[in-house]
Backbone bond lengths (Angstrom), bond angles and torsions (degrees), N, CA, C in turn:
res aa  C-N    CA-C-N  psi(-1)  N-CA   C-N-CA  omega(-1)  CA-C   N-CA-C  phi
1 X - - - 1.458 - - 1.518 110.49 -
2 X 1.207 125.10 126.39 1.592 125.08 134.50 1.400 140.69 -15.35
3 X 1.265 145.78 66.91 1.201 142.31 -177.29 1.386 147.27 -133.63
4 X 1.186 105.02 125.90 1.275 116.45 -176.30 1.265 118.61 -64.29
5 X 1.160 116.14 123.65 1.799 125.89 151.77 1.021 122.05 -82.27
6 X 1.356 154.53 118.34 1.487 154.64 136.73 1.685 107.22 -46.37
7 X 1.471 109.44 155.08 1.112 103.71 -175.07 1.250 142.19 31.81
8 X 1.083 96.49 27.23 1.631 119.54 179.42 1.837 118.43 -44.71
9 X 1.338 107.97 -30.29 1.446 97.98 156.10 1.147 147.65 -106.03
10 X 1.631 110.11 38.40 1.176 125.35 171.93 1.356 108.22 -102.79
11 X 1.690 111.51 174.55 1.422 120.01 -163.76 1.692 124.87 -65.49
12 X 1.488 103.99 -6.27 1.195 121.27 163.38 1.581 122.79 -80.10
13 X 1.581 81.76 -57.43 1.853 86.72 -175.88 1.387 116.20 -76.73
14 X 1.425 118.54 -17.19 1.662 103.33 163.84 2.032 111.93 -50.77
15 X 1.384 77.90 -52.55 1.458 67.61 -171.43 1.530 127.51 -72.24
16 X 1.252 109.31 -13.20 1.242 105.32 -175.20 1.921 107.17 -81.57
17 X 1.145 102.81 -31.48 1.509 119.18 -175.05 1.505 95.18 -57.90
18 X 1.703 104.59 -64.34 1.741 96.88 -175.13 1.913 125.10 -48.11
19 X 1.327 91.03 -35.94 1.757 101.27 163.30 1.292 128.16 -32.82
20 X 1.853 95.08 -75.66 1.339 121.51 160.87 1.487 123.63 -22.77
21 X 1.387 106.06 -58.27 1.386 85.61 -149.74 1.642 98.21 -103.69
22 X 1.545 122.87 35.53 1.860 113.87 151.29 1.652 87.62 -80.94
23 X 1.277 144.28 28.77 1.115 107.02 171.95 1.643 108.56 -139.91
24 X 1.651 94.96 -24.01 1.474 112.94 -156.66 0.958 110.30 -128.27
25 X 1.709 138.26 179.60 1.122 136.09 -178.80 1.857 112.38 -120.92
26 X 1.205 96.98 91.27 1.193 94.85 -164.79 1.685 113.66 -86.32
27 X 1.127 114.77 148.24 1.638 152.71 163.61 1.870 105.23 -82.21
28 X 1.606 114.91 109.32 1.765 94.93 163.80 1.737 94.16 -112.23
29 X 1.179 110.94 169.82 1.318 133.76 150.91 1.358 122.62 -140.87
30 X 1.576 122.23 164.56 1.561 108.71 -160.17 1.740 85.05 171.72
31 X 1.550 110.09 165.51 1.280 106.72 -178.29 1.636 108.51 -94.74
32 X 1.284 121.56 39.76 1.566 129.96 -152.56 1.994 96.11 175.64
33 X 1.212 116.75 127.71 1.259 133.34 159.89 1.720 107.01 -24.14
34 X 1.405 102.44 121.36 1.396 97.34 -177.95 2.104 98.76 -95.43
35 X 1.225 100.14 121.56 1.604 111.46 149.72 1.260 122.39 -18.25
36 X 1.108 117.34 115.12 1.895 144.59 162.61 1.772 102.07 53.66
37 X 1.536 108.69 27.14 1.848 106.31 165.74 1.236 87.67 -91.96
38 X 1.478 110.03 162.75 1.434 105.21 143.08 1.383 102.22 -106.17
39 X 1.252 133.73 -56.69 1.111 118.31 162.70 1.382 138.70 -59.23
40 X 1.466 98.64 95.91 1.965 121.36 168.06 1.042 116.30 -145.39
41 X 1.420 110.12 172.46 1.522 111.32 -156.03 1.778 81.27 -138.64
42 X 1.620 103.57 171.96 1.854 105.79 -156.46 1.643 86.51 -157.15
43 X 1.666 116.23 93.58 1.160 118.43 142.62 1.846 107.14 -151.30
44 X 1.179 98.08 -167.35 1.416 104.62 176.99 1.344 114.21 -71.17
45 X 1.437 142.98 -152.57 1.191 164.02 178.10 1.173 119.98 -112.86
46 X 1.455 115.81 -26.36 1.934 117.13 -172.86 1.520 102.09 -97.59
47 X 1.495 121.73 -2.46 1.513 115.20 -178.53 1.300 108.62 -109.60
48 X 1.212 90.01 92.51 1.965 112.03 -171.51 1.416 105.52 -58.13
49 X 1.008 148.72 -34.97 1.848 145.31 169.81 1.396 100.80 -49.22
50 X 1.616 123.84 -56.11 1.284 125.72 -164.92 1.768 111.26 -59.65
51 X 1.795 91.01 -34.21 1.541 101.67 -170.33 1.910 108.67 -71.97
52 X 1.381 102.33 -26.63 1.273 110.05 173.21 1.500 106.36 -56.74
53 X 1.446 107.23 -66.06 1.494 104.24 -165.83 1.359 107.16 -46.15
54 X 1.362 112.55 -53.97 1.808 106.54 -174.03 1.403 128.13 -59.39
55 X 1.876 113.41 -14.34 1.230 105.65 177.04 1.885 103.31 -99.15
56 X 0.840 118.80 -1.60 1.683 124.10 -152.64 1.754 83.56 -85.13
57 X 1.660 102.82 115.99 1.389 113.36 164.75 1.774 117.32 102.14
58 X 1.760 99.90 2.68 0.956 99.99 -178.11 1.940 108.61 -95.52
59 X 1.346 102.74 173.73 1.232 117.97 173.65 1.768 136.32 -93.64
60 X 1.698 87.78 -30.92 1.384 98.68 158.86 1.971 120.59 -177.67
61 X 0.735 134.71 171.20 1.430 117.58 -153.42 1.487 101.45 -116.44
62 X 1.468 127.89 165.38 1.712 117.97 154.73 1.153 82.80 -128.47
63 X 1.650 125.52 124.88 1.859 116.33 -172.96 1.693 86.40 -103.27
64 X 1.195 119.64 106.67 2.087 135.27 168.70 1.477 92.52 -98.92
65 X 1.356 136.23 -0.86 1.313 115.71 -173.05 1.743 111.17 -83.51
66 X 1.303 98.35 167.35 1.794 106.25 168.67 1.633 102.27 115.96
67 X 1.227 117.86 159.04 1.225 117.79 168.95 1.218 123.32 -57.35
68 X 1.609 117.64 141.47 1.778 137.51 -164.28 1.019 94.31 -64.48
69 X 1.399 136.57 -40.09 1.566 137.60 -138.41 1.530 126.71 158.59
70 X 1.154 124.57 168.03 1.254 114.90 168.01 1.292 101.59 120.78
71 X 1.290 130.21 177.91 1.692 139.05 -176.81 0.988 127.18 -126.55
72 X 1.406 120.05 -4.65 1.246 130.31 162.07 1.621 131.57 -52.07
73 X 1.166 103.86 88.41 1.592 114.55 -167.18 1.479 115.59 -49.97
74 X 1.386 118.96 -44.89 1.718 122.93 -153.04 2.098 77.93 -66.53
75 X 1.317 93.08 -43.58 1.684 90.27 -165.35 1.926 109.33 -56.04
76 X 1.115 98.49 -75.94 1.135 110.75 -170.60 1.665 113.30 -41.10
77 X 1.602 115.88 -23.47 1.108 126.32 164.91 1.467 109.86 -39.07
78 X 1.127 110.62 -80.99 1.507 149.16 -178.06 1.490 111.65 -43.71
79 X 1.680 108.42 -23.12 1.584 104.96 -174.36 1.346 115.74 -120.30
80 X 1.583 100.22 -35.03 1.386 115.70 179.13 1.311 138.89 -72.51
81 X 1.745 96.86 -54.12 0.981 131.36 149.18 1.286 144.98 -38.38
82 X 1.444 110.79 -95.36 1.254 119.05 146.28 1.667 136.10 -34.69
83 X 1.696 108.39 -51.51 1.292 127.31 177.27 1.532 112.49 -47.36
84 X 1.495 90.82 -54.31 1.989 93.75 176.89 1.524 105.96 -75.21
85 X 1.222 131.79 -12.66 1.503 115.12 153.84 1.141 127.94 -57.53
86 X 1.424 115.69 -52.87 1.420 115.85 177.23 1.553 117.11 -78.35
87 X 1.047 120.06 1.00 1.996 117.11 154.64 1.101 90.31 -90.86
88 X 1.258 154.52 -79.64 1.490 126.58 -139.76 1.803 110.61 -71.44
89 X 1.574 109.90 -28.78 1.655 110.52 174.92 1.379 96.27 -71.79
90 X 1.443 149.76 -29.46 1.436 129.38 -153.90 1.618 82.86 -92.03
91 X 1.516 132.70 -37.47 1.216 119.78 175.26 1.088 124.73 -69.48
92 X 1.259 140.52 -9.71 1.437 141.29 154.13 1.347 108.31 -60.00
93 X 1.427 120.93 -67.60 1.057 130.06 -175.22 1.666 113.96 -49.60
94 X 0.797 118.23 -17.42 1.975 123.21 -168.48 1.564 97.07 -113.22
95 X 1.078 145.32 -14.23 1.148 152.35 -135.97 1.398 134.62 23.15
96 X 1.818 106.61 57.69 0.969 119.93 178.04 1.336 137.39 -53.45
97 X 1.333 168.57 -9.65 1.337 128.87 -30.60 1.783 95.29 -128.52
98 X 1.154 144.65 -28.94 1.363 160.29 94.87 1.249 131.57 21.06
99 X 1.649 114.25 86.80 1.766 107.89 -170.84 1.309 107.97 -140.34
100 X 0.968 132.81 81.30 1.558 124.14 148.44 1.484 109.59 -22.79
101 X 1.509 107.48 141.03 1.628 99.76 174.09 1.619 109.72 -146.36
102 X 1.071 129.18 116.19 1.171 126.68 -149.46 1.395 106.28 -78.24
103 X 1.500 138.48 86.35 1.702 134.78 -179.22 1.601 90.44 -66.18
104 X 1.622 117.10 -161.53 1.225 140.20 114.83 1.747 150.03 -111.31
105 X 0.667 104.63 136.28 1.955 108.49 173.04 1.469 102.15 -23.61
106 X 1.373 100.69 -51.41 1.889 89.81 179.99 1.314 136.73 -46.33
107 X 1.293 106.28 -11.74 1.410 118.93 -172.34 1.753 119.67 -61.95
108 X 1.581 95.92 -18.54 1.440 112.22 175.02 1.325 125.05 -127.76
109 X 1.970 103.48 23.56 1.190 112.18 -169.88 1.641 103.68 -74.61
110 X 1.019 149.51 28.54 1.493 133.24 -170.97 1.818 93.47 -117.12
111 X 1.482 116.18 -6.87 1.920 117.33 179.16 1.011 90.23 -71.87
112 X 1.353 102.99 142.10 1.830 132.39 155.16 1.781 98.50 -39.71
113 X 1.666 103.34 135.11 1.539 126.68 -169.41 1.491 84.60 -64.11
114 X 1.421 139.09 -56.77 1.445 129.91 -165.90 1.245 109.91 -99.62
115 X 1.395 101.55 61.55 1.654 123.81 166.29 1.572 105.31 -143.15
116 X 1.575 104.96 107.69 1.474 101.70 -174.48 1.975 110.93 -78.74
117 X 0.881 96.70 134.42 1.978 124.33 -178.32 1.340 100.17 -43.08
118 X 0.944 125.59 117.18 1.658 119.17 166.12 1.768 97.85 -132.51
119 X 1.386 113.00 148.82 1.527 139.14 163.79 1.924 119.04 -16.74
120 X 1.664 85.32 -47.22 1.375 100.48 -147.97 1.822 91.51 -92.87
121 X 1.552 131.66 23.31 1.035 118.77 -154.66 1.369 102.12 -104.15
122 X 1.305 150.59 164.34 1.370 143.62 -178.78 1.568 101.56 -66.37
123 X 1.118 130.53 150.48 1.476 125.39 165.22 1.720 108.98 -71.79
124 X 1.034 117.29 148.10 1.367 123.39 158.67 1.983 136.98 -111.15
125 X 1.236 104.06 39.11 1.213 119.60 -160.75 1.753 126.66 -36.38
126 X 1.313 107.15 111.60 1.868 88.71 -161.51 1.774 89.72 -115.92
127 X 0.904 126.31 137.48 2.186 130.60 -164.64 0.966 110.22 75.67
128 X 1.373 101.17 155.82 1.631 105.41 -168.73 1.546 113.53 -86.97
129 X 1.646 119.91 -1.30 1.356 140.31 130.15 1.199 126.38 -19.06
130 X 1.795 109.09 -75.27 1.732 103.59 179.69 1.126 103.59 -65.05
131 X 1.509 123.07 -46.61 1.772 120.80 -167.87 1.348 103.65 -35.77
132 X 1.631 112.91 -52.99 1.624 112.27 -158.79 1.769 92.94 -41.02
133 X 1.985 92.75 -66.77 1.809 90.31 -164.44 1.564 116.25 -49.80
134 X 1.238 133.03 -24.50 1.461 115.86 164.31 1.079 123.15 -60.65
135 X 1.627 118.50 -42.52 1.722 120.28 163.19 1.440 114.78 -38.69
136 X 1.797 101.67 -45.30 1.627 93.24 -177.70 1.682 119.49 -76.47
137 X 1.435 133.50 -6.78 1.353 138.55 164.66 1.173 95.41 -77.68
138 X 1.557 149.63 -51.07 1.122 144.13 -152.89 1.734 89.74 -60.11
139 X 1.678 107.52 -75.86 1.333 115.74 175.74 1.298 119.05 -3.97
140 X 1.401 93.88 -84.09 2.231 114.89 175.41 1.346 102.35 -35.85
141 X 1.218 117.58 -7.06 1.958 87.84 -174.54 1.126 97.04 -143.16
142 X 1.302 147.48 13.21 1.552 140.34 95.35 1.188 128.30 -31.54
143 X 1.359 127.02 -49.61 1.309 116.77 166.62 1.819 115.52 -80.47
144 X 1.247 139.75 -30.06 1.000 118.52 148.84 1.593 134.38 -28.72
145 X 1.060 91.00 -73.12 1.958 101.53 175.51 1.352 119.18 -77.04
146 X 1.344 128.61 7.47 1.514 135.03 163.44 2.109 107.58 -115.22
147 X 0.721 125.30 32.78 1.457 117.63 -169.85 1.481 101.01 153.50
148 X 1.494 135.57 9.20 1.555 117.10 138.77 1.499 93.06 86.51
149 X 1.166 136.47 31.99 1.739 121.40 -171.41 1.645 95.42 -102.28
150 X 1.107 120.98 -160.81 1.717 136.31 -178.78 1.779 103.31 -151.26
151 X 1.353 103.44 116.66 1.429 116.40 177.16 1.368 104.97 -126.54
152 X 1.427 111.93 146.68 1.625 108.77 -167.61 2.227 81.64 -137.74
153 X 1.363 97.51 97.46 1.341 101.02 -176.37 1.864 114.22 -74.70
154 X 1.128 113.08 82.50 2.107 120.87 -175.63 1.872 95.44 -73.42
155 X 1.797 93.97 111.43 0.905 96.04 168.02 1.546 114.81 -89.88
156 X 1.263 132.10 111.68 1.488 123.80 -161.24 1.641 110.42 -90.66
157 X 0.934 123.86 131.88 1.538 131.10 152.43 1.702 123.65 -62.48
158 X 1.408 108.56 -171.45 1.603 103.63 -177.64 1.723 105.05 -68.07
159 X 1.433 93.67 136.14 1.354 114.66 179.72 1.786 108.06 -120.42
160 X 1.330 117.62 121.55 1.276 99.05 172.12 2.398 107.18 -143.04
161 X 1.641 95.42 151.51 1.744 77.99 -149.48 1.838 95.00 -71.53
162 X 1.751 110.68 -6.59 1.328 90.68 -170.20 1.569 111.23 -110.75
163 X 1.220 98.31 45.89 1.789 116.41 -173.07 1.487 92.74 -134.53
164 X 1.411 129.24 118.30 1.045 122.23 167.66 2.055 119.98 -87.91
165 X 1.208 93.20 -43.65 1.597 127.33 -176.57 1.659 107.08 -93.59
166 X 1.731 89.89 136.06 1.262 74.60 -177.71 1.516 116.80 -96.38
167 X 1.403 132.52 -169.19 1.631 144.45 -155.19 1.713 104.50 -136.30
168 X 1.268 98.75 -14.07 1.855 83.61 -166.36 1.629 100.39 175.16
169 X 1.347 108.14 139.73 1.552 100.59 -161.39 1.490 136.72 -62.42
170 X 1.691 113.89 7.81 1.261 127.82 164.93 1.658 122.29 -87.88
171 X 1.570 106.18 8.40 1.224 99.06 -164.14 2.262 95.45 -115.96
172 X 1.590 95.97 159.17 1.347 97.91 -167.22 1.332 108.37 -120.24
173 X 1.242 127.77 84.73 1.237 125.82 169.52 1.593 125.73 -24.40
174 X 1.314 122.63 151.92 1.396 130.17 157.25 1.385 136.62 -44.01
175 X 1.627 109.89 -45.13 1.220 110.63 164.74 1.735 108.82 -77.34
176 X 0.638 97.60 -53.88 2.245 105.21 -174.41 1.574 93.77 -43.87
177 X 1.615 118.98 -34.76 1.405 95.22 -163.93 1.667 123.83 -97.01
178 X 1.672 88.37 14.26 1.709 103.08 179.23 1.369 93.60 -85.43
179 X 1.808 109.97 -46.65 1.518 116.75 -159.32 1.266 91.89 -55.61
180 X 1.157 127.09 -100.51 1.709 143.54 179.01 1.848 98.55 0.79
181 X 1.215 120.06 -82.14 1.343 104.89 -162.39 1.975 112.25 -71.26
182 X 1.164 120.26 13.78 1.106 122.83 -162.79 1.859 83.42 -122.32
183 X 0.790 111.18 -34.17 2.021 96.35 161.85 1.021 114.02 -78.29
184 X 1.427 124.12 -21.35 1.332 122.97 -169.88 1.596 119.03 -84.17
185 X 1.588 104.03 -6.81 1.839 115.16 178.72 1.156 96.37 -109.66
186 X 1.647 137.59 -19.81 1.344 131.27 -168.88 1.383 118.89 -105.34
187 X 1.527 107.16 -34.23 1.786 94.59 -160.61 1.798 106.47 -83.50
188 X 1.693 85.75 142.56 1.217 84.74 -167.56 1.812 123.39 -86.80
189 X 1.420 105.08 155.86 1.983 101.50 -174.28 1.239 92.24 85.11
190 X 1.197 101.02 69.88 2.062 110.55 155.83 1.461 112.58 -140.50
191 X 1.191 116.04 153.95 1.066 119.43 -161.00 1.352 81.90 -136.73
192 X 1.269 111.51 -125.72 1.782 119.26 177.77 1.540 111.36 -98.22
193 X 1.383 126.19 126.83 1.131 125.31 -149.50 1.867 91.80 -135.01
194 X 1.307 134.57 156.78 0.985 141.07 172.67 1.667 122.38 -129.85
195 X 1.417 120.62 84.84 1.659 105.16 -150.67 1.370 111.98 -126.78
196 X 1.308 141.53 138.03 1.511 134.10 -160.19 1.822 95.49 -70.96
197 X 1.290 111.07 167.48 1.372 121.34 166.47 1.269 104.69 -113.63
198 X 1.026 109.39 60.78 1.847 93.71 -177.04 1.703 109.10 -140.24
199 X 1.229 119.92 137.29 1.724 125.27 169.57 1.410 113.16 -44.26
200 X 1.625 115.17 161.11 0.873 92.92 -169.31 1.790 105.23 -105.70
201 X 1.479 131.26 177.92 1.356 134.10 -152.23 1.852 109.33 -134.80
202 X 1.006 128.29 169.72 1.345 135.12 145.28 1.792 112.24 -90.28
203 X 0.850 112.10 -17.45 1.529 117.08 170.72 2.128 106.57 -86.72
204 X 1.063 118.98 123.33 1.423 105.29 -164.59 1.745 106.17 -105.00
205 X 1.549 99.17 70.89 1.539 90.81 -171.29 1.448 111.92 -83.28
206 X 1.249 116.21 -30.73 1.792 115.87 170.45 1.646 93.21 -106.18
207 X 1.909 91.45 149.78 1.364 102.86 154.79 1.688 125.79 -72.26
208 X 1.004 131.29 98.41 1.523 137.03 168.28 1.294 112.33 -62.47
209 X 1.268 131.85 -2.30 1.762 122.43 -163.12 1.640 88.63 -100.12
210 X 1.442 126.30 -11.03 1.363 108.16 -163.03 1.717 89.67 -75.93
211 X 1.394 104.21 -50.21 1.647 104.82 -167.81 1.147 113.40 -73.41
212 X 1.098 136.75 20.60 1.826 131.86 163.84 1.382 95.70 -100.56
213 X 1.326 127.98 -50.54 1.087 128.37 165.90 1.718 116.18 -29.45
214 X 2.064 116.12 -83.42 0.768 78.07 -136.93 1.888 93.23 -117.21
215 X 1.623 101.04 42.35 1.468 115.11 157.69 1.627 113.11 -140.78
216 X 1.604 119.32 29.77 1.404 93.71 -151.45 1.269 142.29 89.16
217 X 1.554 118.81 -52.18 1.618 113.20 -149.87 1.722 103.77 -64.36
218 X 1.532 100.81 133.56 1.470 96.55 155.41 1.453 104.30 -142.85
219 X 1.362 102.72 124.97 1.182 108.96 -159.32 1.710 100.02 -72.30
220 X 1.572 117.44 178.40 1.261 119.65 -164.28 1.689 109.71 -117.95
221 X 1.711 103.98 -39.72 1.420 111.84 -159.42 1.793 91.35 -104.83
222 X 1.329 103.98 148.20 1.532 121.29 -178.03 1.544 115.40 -120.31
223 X 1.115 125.65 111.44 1.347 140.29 174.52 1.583 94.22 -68.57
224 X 1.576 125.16 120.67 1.141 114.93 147.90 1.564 118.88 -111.99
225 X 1.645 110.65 151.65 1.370 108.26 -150.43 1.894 80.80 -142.99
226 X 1.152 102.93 130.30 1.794 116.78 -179.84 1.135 108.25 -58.00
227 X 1.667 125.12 123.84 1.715 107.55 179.49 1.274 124.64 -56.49
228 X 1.102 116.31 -7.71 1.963 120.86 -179.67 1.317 111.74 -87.14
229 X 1.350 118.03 -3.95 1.844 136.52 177.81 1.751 100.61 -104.02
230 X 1.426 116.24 -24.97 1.133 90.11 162.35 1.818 139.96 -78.26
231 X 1.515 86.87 154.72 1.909 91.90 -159.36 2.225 89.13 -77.72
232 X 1.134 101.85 122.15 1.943 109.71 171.41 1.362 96.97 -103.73
């Protein structure tokens, strides 16, 4: 497959890109030269022509772009916001139909620790950060059910590039986080999908059975965490 990475040179998309491409032919973009592609493209997110060029010809997208964090609204406007408009409109427009979309786990970080995470839970959005990523699930499933596309919304947990393994069941290993977004552009019969990004644990803070179900993922690496360390 053809594919684009967003933000391809951040601590996600290195790795996910290096994944990618034993299999695929990957495309990065990022507001900075993405690492060991040659093929990438180098602008922001709010300049929708640029975003065209980078999606035009692809097969399916993993959108990692937009700001990491932070509260700065005018920004996050401009990246988050907006940015994930113009990937999912340049993918309409190209007939992309295929989007990984990078949410986060946080989105339901305000549930009691001994309340395991499931799909179906209301979001609880606390910064104008998570909001964006709920804007961006909201998005995915508007454009699903208005224009027929396939979004596989990875809600990711802590990711870090000099942690390979994970420590505790919010955290997303290196290998798990190629697997996860690499079911999430391939398996086939998806429509709009909602799936944690996270390894899997002996502590059962997210449900994992939804996403084997209904992309595949099974994660590989296991955080074990002492039951007397878990938070009740």
């Amino acid at each position: 497959m053809r594919v684009l990475v967003t933000g391809a040179a951040g601590s996600v998309g290195q790795c996910v890109v290096q994944g990618l491409q034993e299999n695929h032919c990957v495309r990065g973009h990022d507001r900075i030269p993405t690492p060991h592609v040659e093929d990438h493209l180098v602008s922001d997110l709010n300049d929708f022509t640029a975003v065209e060029r980078a999606v035009e010809g692809m097969d399916a997208i993993v959108h990692l772009g937009g700001l990491p964090g932070g509260d700065d609204w005018d920004a996050l406007l401009q990246s988050n916001f907006i940015g994930t408009y113009h990937v999912f409109e340049a993918a309409r427009k190209h007939g992309v139909k295929r989007i990984a979309y990078a949410s986060r786990a946080g989105v339901l970080g305000p549930y009691p620790k001994d309340q395991t995470r499931t799909t179906d839970m209301v979001p609880r959005p606390v910064g104008h950060y998570t909001i964006s990523k709920v804007f961006g699930e909201s998005l995915a499933y508007s454009y699903v059910h208005q224009y027929d596309m396939e979004i596989v919304c990875v809600r990711i947990g802590n990711f870090k590039l000099e942690r390979d393994l994970p420590e505790h069941p919010h955290h997303l290993s290196h290998g798990d986080c190629v697997r996860v977004f690499e079911r999430a552009i391939t398996h086939p019969d998806v429509q709009f999908e909602v799936v944690f990004g996270v390894s899997a644990s002996n502590w059962p803070l997210y449900d994992l059975e939804h996403g084997k179900r209904a992309i595949g993922y099974e994660p590989q690496d296991v955080a074990i965490v002492p039951e007397e360390e878990w938070e009740r």
